[in-house]
N, C-alpha and C positions, 0 to 999 in steps of 0.2 A: 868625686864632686866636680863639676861645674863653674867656670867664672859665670858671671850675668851675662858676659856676651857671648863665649860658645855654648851655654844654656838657650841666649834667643836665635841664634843661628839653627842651631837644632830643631827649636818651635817653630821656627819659620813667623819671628813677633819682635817686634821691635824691645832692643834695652827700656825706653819709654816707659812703652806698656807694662812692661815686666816691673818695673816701679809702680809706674798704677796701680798692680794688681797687688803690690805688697803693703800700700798704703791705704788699704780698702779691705784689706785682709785675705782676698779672696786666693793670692799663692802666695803663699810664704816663702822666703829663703831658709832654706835649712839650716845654714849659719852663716851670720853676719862679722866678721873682722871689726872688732871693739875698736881700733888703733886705726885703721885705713875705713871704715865702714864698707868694705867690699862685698856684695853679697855671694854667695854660694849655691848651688842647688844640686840634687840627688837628681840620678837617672830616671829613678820612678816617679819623679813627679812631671816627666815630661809625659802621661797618662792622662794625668790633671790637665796640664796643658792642653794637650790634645783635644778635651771634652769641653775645654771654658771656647776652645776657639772655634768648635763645631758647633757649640750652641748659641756663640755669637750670631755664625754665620746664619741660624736660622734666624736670626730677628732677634733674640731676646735681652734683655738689659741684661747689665754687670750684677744688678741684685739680685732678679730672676736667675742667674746663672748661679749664683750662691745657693739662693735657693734649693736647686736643684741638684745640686751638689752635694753639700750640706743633710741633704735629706728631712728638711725643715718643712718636707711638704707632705701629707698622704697622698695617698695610692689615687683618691678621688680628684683632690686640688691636682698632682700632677696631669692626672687625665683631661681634666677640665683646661689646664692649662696648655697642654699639645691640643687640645682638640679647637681654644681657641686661635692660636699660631695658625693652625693649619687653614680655618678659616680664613685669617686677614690675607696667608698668604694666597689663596682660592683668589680673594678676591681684589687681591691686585694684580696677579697673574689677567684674570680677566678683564681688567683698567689698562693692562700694557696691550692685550690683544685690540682693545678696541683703538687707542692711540698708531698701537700697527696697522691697522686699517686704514687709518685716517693720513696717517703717511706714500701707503700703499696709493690712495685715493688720489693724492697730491701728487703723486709722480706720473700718475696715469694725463690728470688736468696739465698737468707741465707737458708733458711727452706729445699730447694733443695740442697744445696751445703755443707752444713753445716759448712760454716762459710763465714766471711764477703768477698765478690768478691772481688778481685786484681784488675780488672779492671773498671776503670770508665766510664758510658756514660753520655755524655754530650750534649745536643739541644746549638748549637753555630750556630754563621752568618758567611758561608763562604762567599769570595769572589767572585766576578765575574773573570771568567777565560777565557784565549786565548789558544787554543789548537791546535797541528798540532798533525792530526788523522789516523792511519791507521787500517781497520778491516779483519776478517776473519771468516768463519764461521766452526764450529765444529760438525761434525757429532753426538758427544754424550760427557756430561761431564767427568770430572776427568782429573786428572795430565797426565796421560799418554798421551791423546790427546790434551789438553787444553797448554800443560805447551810447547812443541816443535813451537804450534803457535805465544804464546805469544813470545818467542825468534826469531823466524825467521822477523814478525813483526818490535819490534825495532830494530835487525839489519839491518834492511830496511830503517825505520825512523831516527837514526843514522847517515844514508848517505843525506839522502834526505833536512833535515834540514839545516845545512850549506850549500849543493846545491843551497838552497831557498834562501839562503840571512839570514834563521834568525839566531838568538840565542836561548838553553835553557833557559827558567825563572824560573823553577820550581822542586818540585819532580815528576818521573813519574807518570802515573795511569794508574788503567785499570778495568773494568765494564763490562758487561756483558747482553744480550737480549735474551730471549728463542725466541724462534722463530720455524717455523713447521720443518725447515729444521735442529734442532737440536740447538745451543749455536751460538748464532755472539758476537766473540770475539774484544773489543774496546782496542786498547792499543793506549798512545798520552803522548805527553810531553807540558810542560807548554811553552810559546813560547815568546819572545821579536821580533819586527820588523815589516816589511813590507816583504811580500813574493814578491821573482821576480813572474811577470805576466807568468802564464802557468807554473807555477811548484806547492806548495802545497796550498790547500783549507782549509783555519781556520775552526776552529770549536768555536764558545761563550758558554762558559756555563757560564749562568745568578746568580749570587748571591741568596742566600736563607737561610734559616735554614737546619741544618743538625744535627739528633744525629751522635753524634761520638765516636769513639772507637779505642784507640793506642793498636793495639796487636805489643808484643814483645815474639817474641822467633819463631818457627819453622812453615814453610808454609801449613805443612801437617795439621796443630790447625788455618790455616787460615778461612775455613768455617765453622765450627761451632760458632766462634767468630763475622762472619758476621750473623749465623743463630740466635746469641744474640741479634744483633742488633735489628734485624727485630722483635723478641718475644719483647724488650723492648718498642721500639717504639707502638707496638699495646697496649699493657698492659699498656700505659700512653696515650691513647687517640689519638695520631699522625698515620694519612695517608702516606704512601709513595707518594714520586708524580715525583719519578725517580730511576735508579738501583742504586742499591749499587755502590760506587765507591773505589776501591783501590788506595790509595797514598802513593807510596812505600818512605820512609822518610831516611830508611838506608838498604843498598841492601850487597850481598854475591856475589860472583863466585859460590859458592857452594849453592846450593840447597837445603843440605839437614842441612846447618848451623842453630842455633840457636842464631844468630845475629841479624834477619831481626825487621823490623821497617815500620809498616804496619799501617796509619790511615785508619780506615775505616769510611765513610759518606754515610749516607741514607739520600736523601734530602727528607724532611717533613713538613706538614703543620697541623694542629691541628682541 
């Protein structure tokens, strides 16, 4: 026989444990000293040992491990039950690969930038959205063309919203399509109501994943911040599966302020 501590030395488990597991029933001492209370243990139970600390190691509770032990399970609940383990661990295996990624990601923006990014992207579930939409198309990009659309636009949409019956719900947005005839420019407000019949036509955008990105400060550092987005998302495994979206969160009269407040979402899928 065995003291309890060159019994846990041999297990490679702490005296502790080796208490825990006798007050839980799961190892027994083989015999207990009535006068000192000292426990004891046999060589073949370090077998037992062996299998409570294997199946620890895979994930499973102290009960489950009885369980299993025990043989309190059939042949199907055991199956059932490794077939679930092996699941959870599937897919946390695959939760650490993407977090690897995202490290991987963040030493590359370090190593380029030379020092740690200001801003953070983030893969979140937006919501489903109601949209009251109006487009245009632009001969070729940049502010000089792009930026007079986008204003004439919602001064458009502006009127026509209250015309319809609805309310604003939300901050603006606005996205973008190449297309042969040059950029078709989307600008739309988030919407509450029912539209009177024959005035404006919703638009649904469907809930999803999106990496995201809060830029703060000047519109002119607007695209490159979405051309972040897009490098990030590929360099972490994610598809786009829609254009970028601008949602203007806090907005200027002046244009060329350093106020603005601009999330940007790439809606993606993995």
């Amino acid at each position: 026989m065995f003291s309890i501590g060159d019994f846990a030395r041999f297990g490679r488990v702490s005296v502790r444990m080796l208490r825990h597991y006798d007050e839980i029933g799961l190892l027994t001492p083989i015999q207990v000293d009535p006068s000192t209370g000292y426990r004891f243990y046999a060589a073949g139970q370090l077998a037992r040992l062996n299998r409570i600390v294997a199946l620890k190691d895979l994930g499973f509770t102290l009960q489950q491990v009885a369980d299993l032990l025990d043989g309190r399970l059939t042949a199907e609940q055991l199956r059932g039950m490794l077939q679930l383990r092996r699941a959870q661990l599937a897919n946390q295996v695959a939760a650490d690969t993407v977090r690897l990624a995202g490290v991987e990601a963040r030493l590359r923006r370090i190593e380029s930038e030379g020092q740690m990014p200001e801003n953070e992207i983030v893969v979140k579930t937006v919501p489903a959205l109601v949209l009251a939409e109006l487009t245009d198309i632009a001969p070729e990009n940049g502010d000089a063309v792009v930026g007079p659309i986008i204003g004439r636009l919602y001064e458009r949409l502006g009127k026509l919203i209250p015309d319809a019956g609805l309310t604003i719900a939300g901050p603006s947005l606005v996205y973008y399509e190449i297309i042969d005839e040059g950029l078709r420019v989307h600008v739309a407000h988030q919407v509450a109501g029912t539209p009177i019949e024959g005035t404006l036509d919703l638009r649904q955008l469907p809930a999803g994943e999106a990496a995201t990105l809060v830029h703060r400060g000047l519109l002119c550092d607007l695209p490159p911040a979405c051309d972040a987005v897009g490098r990030w998302a590929d360099e972490n495994g994610y598809t786009a599966t829609d254009p970028i979206r601008e949602f203007y969160l806090v907005t200027s009269e002046d244009p060329a302020s350093d106020q603005w407040v601009v999330e940007i979402q790439l809606p993606v899928q993995r």
